[in-house]
N, C-alpha and C positions, 0 to 999 in steps of 0.2 A: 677378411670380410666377416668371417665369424666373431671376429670378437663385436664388432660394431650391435651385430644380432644381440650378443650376450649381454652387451652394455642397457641395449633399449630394453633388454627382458630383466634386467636389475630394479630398474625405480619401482617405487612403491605402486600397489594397484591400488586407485582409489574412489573404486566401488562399492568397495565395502564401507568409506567412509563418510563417504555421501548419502549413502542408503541409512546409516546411523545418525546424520546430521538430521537428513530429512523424518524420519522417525520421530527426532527427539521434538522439532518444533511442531510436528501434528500435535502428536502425545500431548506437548504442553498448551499447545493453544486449546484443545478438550477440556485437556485440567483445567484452564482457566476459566474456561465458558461455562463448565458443567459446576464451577464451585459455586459456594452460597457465598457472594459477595456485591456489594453494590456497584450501580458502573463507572463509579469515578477510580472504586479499588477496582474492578477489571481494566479497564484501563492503560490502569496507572504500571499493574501488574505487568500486561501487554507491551505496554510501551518497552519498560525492563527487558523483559525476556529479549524484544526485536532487538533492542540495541546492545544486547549483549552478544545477543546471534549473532548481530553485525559486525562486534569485534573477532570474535571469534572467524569467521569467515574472513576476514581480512586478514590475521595471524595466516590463516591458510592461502590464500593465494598466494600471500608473500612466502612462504616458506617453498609451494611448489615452483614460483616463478625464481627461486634462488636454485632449487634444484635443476631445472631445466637448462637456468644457464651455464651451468655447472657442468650438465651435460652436453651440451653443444660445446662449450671450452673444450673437454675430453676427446669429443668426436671430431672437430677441429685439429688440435695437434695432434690425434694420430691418424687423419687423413694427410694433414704436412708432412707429418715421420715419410709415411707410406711415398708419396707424392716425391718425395725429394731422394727416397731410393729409388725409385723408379728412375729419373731423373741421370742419379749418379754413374745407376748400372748402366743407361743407355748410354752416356758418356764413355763408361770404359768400354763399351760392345764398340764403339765406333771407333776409337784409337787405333789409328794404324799398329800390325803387328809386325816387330820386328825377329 
């Protein structure tokens, strides 16, 4: 049962990376507004930034939804493992003894 604990306290914490995600696009969207440029270059600037934000945030969900299922596969088979000794042992507890 402990390892299950130790498996879910493995994956990455990502707090910290969210809080750096979100940072970066305020920061940028400031710089864009606060620079000296026209609004077809803000904009145009804006548009970039989102749609890069946007790849980039998609690379991430897919990398944590590859992780997750990664992790439920692990917790899966070794709940089967577990499941199927229990299982086996109960088997042999009940064999008549000769």
């Amino acid at each position: 049962m402990n390892d299950m604990k130790q498996s879910k306290n493995d994956g990455m914490n990502l707090n910290p990376l969210i809080g750096f995600a979100l940072g970066a696009v305020v920061g940028a969207a400031i710089a864009l507004l606060m620079a000296p440029a026209s609004g077809e270059q803000t904009r145009r600037k804006l548009s970039s930034v989102a749609q890069r934000l946007g790849n980039d945030a998609g690379r991430s969900i897919q990398d944590i939804r590859e992780n997750v299922t990664d992790t439920v596969k692990e917790v899966a088979t070794e709940l089967g493992a577990d499941a199927r000794s229990a299982i086996d042992a109960d088997r042999r507890a009940s064999l008549p003894r000769t």
